[in-house]
C-alpha positions in Angstrom: 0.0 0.0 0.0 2.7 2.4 0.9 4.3 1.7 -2.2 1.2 2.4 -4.1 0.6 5.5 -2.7 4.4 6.7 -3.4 3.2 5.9 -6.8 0.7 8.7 -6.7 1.8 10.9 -5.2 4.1 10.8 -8.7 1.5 11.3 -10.6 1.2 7.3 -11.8 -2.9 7.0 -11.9 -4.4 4.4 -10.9 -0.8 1.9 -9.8 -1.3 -2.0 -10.6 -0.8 -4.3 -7.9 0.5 -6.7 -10.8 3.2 -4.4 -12.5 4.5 -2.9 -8.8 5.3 -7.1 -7.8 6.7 -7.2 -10.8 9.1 -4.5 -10.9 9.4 -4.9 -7.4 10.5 -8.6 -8.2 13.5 -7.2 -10.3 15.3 -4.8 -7.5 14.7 -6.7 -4.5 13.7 -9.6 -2.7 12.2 -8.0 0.2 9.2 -6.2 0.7 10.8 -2.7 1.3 13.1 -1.1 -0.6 16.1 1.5 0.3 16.3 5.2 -1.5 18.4 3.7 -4.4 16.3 0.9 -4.8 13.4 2.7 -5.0 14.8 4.6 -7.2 15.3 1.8 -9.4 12.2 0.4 -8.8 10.5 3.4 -9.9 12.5 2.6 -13.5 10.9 -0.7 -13.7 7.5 0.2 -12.6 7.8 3.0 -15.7 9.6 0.6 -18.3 6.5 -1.8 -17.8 3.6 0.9 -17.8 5.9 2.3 -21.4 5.6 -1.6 -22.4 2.0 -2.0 -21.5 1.0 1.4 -23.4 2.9 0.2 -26.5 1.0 -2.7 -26.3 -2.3 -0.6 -26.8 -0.6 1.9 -29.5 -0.2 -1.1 -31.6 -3.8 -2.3 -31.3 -5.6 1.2 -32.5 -2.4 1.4 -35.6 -4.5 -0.6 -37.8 -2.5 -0.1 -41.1 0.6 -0.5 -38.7 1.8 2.9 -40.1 3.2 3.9 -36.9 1.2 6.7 -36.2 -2.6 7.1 -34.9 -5.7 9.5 -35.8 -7.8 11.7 -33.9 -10.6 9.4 -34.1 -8.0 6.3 -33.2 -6.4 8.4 -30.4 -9.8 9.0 -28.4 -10.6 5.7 -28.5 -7.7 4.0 -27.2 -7.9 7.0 -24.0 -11.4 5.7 -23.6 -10.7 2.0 -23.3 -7.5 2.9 -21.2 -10.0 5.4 -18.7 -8.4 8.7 -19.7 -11.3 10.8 -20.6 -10.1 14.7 -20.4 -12.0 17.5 -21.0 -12.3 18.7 -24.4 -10.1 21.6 -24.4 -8.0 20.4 -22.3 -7.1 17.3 -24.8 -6.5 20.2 -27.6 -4.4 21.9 -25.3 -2.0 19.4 -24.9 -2.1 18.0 -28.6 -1.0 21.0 -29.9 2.0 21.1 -27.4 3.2 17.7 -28.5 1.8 17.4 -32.3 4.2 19.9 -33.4 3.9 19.8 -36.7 0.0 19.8 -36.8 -0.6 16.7 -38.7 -3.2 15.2 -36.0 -1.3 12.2 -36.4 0.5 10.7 -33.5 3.5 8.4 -33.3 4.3 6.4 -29.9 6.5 9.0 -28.3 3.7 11.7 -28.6 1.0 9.8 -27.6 3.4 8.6 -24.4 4.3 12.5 -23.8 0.1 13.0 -24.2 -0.2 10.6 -21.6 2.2 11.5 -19.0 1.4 15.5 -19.1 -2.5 14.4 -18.3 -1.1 12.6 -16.1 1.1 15.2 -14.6 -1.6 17.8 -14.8 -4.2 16.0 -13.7 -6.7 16.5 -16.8 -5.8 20.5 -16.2 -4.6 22.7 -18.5 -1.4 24.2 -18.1 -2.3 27.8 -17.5 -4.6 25.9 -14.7 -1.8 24.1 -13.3 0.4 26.6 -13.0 -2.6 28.3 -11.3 -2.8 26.2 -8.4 0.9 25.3 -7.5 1.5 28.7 -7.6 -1.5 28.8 -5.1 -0.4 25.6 -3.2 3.3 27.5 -3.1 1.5 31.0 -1.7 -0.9 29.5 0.8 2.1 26.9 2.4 2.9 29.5 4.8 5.4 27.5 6.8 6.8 26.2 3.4 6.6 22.4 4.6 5.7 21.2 1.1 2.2 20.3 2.7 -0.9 22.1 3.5 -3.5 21.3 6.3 -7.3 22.2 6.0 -7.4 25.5 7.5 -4.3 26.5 4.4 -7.0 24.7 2.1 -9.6 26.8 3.2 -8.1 29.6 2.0 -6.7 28.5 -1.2 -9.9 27.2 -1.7 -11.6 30.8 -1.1 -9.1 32.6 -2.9 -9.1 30.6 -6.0 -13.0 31.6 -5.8 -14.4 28.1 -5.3 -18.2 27.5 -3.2 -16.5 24.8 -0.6 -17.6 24.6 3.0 -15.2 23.4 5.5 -16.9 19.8 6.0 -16.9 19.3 2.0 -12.8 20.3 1.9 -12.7 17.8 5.1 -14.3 15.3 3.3 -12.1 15.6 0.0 -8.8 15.9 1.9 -9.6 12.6 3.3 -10.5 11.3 -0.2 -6.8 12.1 -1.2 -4.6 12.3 1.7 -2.6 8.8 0.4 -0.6 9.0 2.9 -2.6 9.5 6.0 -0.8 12.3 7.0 -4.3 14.7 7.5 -2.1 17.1 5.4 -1.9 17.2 1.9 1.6 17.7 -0.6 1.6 19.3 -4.1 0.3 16.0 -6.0 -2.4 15.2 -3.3 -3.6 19.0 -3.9 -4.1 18.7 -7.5 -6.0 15.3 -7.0 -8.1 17.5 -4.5 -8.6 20.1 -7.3 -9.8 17.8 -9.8 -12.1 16.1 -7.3 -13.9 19.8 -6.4 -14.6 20.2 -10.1 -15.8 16.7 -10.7 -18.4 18.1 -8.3 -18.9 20.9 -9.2 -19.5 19.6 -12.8 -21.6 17.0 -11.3 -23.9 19.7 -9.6 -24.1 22.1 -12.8 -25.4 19.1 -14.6 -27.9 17.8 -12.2 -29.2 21.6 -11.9 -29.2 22.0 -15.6 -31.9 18.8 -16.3 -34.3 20.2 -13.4 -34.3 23.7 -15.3 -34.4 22.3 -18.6 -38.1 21.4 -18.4 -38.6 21.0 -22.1 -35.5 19.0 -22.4 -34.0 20.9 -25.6 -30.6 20.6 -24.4 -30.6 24.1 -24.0 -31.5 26.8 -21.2 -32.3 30.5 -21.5 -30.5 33.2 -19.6 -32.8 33.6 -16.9 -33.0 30.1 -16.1 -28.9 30.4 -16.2 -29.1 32.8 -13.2 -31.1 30.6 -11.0 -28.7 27.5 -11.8 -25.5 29.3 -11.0 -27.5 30.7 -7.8 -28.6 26.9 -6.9 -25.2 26.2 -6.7 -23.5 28.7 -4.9 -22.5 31.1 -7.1 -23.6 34.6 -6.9 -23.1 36.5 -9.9 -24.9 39.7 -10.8 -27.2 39.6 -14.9 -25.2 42.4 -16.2 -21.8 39.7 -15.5 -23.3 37.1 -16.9 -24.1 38.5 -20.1 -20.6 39.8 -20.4 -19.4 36.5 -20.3 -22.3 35.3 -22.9 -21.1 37.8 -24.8 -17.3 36.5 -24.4 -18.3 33.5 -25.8 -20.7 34.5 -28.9 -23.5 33.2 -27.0 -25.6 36.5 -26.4 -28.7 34.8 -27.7 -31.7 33.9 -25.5 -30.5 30.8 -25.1 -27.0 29.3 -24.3 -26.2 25.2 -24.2 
């Protein structure tokens, strides 16, 4: 478990019980390992997760071109449970398809991989965002932050959290038991609070979508933003309709 959670914490989703034996099986013979052998275990742990993703490149390839489409690309995420948002996906394409072509050899989609991974489905200007914010609000600069530090992150990054809801995430990600939570276990935090948050738009969006059109009017945007704790005034909400071309009587 401890080993698992070391995993983690750097950034490896989701750690099989099957891979960490095995690469645990090629640096020691004990269950515990010293700082050079972890070090080396962390090598084998990677070299089988790089194996394993080959493995699935070479599934979705299927003129064995070496490269994979958009369409191809999304697919294989989806059966391997990496489902970012939209724009987030984009984002990161375009950092590592440099020369546009929306096709993808093995090492980019490995790089698209490990940056969700390191990101945690956010985009970079986001994740700058909040290790900045992690950075500012560690006050004693322990590299961890307890819940009254994630309180006020939480209120200065301007999200609707009450302290029994950051409670309840912090014990969701604290791997390591600590009641504190470093850098990586912050950003998992993050991610869960908008997972929520998402959750709750949704869920307030079908109850005010009476006609069920898939769409809501401007009004009816108001009381959903309300229902959920945000507080916004008409005159900036149509300012940010109008941002986004959607100025109409109606917005998706």
């Amino acid at each position: 478990d401890d080993i698992a959670d070391a995993l983690k914490r750097l950034g490896f989703a989701q750690p099989s019980a099957e891979w960490i034996e095995e690469a645990l099986s090629q640096v020691t013979d004990y269950g515990s390992l010293d700082p050079a052998e972890f070090v080396l275990f962390i090598g084998a742990y990677e070299d089988r997760l790089r194996a394993h993703s080959l493995e699935e490149f070479k599934k979705y390839d299927a003129d064995q071109s070496g490269f994979i489409d958009a369409h191809e690309f999304l697919v294989l995420l989806r059966d391997m449970h990496i489902e970012p948002m939209p724009h987030v996906l984009e984002e990161v394409l375009a950092e590592v398809d440099e020369d546009g072509s929306g096709h993808l050899n093995f090492e980019e989609f490995f790089e698209v991989i490990r940056v969700l991974q390191e990101r945690e489905g956010f985009t970079k200007p986001e994740y700058d965002q909040f290790v900045e914010a992690f950075h500012l609000y560690d006050r004693d600069k322990s590299g961890e932050m307890d819940d009254q530090e994630l309180m006020q992150v939480l209120c200065f990054l301007g999200y609707n959290c009450t302290p029994d809801d950051a409670q309840a995430v912090i014990q969701e990600v604290d791997f390591d038991g600590t009641g504190n939570m470093d850098q990586h276990e912050f950003l998992v935090c993050m991610k869960k609070l908008r997972e929520r948050e998402m959750q709750a738009l949704k869920a307030a969006m079908l109850q005010h979508d009476v006609d069920m059109s898939g769409t809501i009017s401007t009004e009816e945007l108001q009381v959903i933003l309300y229902s959920v704790g945000y507080l916004p005034d008409e005159t900036v909400i149509q300012e940010i309709l109008e941002d986004l071309s959607l100025s109409g009587a109606q917005c998706e």
